[in-house]
C-alpha positions in Angstrom: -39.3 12.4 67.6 -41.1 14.9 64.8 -39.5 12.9 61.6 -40.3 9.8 63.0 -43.7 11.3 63.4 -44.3 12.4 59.8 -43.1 9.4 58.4 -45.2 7.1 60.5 -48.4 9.5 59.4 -47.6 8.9 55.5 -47.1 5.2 56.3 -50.6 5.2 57.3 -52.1 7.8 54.8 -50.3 5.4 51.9 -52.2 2.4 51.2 -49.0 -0.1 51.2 -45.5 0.5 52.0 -44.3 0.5 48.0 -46.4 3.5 48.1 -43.5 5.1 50.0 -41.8 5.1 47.2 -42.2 7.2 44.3 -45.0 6.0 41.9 -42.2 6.8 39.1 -39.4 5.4 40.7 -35.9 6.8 39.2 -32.6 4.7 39.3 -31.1 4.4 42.2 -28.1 6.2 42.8 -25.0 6.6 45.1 -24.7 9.1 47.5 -22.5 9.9 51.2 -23.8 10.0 54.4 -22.6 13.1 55.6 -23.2 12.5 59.9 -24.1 9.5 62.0 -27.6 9.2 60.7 -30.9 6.8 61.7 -33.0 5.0 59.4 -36.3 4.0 60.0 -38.4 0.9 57.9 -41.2 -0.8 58.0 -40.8 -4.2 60.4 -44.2 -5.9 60.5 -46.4 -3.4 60.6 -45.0 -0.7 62.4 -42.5 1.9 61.0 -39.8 1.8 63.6 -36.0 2.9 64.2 -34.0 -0.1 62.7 -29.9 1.6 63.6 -27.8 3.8 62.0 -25.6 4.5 59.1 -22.0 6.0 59.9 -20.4 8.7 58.6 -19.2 8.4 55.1 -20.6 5.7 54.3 -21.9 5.2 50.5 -25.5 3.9 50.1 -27.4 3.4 47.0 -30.8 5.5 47.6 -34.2 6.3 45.4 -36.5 9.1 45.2 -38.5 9.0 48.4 -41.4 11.1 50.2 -40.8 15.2 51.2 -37.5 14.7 53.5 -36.5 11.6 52.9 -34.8 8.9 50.3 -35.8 5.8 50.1 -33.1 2.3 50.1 -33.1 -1.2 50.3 -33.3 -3.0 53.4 -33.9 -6.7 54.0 -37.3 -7.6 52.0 -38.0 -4.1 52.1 -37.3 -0.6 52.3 -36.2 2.2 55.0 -35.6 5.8 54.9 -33.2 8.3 55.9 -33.4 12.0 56.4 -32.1 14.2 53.1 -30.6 16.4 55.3 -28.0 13.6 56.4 -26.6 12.7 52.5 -24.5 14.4 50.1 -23.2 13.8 46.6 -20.1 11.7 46.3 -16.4 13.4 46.5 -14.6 13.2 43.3 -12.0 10.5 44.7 -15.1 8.3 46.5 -15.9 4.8 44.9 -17.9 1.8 45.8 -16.2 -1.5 46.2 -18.8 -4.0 46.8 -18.5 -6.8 44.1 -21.8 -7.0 41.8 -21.6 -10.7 41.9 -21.6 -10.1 45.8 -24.7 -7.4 45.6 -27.0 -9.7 42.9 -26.7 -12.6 45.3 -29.8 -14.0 46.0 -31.0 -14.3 49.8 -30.0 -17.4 51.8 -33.4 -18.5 53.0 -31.6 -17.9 56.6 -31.6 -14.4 58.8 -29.8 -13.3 61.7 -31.3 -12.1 64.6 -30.4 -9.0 66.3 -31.2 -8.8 70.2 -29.4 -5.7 71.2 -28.3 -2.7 68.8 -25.5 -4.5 66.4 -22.4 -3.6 64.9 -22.2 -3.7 61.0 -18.9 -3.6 59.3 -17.6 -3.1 56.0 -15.5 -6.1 55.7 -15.5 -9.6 57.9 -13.2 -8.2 61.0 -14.1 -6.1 64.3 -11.3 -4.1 63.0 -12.4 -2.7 60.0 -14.1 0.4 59.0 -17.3 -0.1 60.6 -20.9 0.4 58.8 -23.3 1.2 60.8 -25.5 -0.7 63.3 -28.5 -2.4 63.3 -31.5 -2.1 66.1 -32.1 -5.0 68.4 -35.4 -6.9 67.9 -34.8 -7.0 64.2 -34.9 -10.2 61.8 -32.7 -9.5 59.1 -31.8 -11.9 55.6 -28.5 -13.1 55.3 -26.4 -13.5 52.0 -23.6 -15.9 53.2 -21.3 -16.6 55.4 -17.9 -17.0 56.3 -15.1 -18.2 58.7 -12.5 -16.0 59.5 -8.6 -16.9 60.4 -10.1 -16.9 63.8 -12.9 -19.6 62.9 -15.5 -16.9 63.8 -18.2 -16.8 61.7 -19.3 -13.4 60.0 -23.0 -12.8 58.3 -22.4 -11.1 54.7 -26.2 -8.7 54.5 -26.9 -6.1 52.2 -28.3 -2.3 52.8 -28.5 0.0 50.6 -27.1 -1.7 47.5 -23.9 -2.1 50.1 -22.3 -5.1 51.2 -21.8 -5.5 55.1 -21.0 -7.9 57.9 -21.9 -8.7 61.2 -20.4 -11.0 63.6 -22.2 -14.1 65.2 -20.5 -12.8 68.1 -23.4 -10.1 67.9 -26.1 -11.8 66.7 -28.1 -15.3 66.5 -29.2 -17.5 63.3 -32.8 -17.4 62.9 -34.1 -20.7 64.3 -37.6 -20.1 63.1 -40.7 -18.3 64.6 -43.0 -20.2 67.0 -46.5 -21.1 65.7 -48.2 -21.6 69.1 -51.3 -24.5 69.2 -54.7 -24.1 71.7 -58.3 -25.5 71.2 -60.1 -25.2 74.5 -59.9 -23.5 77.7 -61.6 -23.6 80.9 -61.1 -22.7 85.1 -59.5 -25.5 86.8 -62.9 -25.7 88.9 -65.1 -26.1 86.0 -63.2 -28.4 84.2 -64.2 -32.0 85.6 -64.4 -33.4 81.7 -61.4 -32.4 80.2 -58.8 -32.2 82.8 -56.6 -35.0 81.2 -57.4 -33.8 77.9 -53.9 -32.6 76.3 -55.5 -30.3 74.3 -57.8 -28.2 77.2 -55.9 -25.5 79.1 -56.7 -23.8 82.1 -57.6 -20.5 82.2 -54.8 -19.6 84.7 -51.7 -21.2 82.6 -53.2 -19.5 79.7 -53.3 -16.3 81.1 -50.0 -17.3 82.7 -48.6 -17.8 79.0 -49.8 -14.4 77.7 -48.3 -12.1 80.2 -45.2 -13.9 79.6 -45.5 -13.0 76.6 -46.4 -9.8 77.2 -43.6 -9.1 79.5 -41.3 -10.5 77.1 -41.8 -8.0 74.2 -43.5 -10.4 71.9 -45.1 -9.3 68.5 -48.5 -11.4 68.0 -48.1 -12.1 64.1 -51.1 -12.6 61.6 -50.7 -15.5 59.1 -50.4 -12.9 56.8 -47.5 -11.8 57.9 -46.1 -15.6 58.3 -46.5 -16.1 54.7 -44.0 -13.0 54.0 -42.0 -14.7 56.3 -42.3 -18.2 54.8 -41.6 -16.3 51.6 -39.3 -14.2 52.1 -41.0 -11.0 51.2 -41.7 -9.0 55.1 -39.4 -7.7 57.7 -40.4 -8.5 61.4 -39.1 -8.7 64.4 -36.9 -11.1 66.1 -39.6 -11.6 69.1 -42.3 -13.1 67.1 -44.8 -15.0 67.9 -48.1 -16.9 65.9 -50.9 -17.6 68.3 -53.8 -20.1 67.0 -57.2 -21.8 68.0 -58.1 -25.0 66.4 -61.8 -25.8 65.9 -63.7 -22.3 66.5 -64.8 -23.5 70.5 -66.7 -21.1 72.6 -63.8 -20.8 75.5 -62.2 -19.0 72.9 -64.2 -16.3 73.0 -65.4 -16.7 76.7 -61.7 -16.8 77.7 -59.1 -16.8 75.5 -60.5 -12.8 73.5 -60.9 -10.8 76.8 -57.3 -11.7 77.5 -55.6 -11.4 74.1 -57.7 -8.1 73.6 -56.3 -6.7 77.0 -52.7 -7.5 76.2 -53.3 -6.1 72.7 -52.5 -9.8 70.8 -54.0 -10.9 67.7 -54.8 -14.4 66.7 -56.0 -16.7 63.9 -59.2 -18.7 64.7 -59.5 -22.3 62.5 -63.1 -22.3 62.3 -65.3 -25.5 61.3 -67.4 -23.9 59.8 -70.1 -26.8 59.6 -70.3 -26.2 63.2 -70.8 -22.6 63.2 -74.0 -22.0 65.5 -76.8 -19.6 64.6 -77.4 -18.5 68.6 -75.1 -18.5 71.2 -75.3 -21.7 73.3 -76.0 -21.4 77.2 -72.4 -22.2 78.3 -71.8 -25.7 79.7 -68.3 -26.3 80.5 -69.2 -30.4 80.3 -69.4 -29.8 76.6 -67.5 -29.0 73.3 -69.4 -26.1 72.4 -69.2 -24.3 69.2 -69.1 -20.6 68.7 -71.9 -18.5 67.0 -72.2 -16.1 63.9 -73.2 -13.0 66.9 -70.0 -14.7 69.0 -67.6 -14.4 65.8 -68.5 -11.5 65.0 -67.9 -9.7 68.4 -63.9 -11.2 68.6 -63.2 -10.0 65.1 -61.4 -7.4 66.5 -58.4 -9.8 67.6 -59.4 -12.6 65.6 -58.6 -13.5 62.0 -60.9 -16.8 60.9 -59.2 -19.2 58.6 -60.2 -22.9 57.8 -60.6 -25.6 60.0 -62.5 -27.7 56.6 -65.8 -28.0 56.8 -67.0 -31.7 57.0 -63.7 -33.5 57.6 -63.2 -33.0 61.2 -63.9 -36.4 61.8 -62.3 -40.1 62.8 -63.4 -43.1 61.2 -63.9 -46.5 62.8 -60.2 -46.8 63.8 -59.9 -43.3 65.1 -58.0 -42.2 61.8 -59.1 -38.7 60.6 -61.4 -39.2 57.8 -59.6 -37.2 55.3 -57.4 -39.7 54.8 -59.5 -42.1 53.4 -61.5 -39.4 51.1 -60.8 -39.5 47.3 -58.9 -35.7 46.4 -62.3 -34.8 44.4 -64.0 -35.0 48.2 -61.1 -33.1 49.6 -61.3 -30.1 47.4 -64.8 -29.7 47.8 -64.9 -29.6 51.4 -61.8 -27.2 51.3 -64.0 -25.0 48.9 -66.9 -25.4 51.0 -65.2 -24.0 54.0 -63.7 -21.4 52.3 -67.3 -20.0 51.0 -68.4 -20.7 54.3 -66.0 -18.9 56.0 -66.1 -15.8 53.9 -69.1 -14.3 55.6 -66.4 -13.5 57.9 -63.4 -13.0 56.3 -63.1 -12.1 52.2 -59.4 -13.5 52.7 -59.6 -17.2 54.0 -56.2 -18.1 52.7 -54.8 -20.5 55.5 -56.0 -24.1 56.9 -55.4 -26.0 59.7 -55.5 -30.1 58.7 -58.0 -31.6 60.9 -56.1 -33.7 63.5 -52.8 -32.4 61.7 -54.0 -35.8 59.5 -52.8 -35.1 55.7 -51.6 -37.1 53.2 -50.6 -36.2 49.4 -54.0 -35.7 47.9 -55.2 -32.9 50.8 -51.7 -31.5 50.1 -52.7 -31.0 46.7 -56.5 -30.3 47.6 -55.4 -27.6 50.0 -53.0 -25.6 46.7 -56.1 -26.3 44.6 -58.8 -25.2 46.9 -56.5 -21.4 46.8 -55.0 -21.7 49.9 -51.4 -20.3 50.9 -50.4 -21.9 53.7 -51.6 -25.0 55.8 -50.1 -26.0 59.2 -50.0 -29.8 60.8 -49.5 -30.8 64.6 -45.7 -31.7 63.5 -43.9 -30.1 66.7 -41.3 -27.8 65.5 -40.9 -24.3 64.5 -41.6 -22.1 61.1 -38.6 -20.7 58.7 -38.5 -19.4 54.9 -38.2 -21.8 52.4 -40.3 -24.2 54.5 -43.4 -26.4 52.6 -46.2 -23.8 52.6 -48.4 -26.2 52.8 -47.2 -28.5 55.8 -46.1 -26.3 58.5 -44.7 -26.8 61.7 -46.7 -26.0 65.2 -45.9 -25.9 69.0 -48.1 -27.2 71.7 -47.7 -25.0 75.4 -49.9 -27.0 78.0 -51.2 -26.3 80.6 -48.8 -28.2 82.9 -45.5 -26.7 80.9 -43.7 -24.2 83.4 -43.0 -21.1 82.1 -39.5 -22.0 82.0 -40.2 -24.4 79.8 -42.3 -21.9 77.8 -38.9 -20.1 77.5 -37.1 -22.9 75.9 -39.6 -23.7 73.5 -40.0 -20.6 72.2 -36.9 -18.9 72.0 -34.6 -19.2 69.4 -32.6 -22.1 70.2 -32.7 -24.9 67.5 -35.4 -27.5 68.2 -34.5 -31.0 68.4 
């Protein structure tokens, strides 16, 4: 499509999406859409077709880029072609409610899993609005029962009220934040076969093509934080893959599959245990990547912090950091960072060593600079959510891919 086309090539010529927008942005204003027209936006971070608006419908729209305007959609913005709007008619007036329109967002979304009826009031009935595209995660203002005791999402696009029915779409139950450390082939691994955390390179590759085939997005952490934070659209099949403690499997096994399958994922390095040459593989032993080993994943790999002394147990098989005063926290949690930023000028994210954390590494961990921090608490991630003590999933090795299904979709986790 040739407008999708130009719009995705002065996505990627503008050095952020805002840039979309005019640098001297004039008051919105009203207009008509004249046809059935698509929109495009920015979900994640590809510019994609997110529906339609209908025929005489009234959106609020800004200055935008050659052929197109510019409105509000979700946490950002999406376009629509000039061609497709016209100045209101004389007799033409919007209705919404500006108590309605100034909301703020609920901290929930819907999710859309095929293409989505939007309507301008809460009944199948009415005038409808327009349509949202599947695979879409998409804020919600309120909701309501109707006389029917269906429930109806209230969103806003455009500066325009709309709803949707739950009859058409899901509540957002979260996005999965998938856990792995090591992994090895079933016939090498005669150490760590009843070891929870070691998978096996077939259940592993198992899990990704399910993924795959499933028309997951691999998200950065980056991206979770907009999520977290309400400030990024992304799609309803979502997924956060991460590695916890920066072993050499990961790049032995776990990078030629994710860089096949075009994934990305976060590596929590500790970085004390960075290695300055590769190590001759032993699969009898937890071995630690190198700088050279890091360096050649980067490609699929984002490296946050893993801390850089504390991944330890004392005595009693507690993780140390518990006992540490905060001053000892923050310094290791600074350490790492520095540490870590030979790699990576935006270490921003930490994984607690053996999900142990208390209120002083809470603390530490906002002090130290970082944004988010995730535990081994099972469960999944939604806005609003503690930044700073989010939820994980483990997939073993002996978990069907059935069971794979169930964890991750969207159903609510008990």
């Amino acid at each position: 499509m040739p407008r999708l086309f130009i719009i995705v090539l002065l996505f990627f010529s503008c050095a952020a999406s805002a840039r979309l927008v005019s640098d001297n942005p004039e008051p919105a204003r009203y207009m008509q859409v004249t046809e059935d027209a698509d929109i495009w936006g920015q979900i994640g971070n590809n510019v994609v077709t997110v529906g339609h608006i209908r025929a005489g419908q009234i959106i609020a729209v800004e200055p935008g880029v050659e052929d197109y305007y510019a409105f509000r959609f979700g946490f950002g913005h999406a376009w629509i072609d000039k061609g497709h709007l016209g100045t209101l008619r004389g007799n033409e007036r919007v209705e919404d409610s500006l108590g309605d329109l100034n909301k703020p967002l609920s901290n929930q979304n819907l999710i859309t899993w095929q293409d989505t009826p939007m309507y301008n009031a809460a009944d199948i009935k009415s005038t409808p609005f327009g349509v949202l595209a599947a695979n879409l995660r998409y804020p919600i203002i309120s909701k309501l029962k109707d006389r029917l005791n269906q429930t109806w999402f209230q969103v806003r696009v455009g500066d325009r009220l709309a709803w949707i029915s739950s009859l058409d779409a899901q509540e957002d139950n979260g996005i999965p934040v998938l856990t792995y450390h090591h992994i090895l082939h079933d016939e090498e691994n005669t150490r760590f076969r009843h070891t929870s955390t070691t998978t096996s390179m077939r259940a592993f590759t198992n899990q990704m093509t399910w993924l795959r085939d499933q028309g997951y997005t691999t998200l950065s952490m980056y991206q979770l934080e907009g999520y977290v934070r309400n400030r990024m659209n992304l799609p309803a099949r979502s997924v956060v893959i991460t590695f916890d403690d920066g072993l050499k499997s990961v790049s032995r096994y776990a990078y030629p599959v994710l860089k096949e399958y075009g994934f990305k994922a976060t590596a929590f390095i500790i970085s004390s245990r960075i290695k300055l040459r590769p190590q001759t593989w032993d699969p009898k032993s937890l071995q630690f990547m190198s700088v050279s080993e890091l360096n050649q994943i980067a490609s699929v790999f984002d490296f946050q912090s893993h801390t850089h002394f504390l991944h330890r147990v004392d005595d009693a098989r507690h993780p140390i950091l518990l006992s540490r005063s905060y001053e000892n926290i923050l310094m290791d949690f600074k350490h790492s960072r520095r540490a870590l930023s030979q790699f990576n000028t935006h270490v921003w994210f930490l994984s607690y060593p053996f999900g142990g954390y208390n209120d002083k590494a809470v603390q530490a961990a906002e002090d130290a600079g970082f944004h988010l921090a995730v535990t081994t608490v099972r469960g999944k991630v939604k806005p609003g959510d503690n930044p700073m003590l989010l939820k994980r999933l483990y997939i073993l090795r002996t978990d069907s891919l059935e069971e794979m299904s169930r964890l991750i979709s969207n159903q609510p986790q008990g």
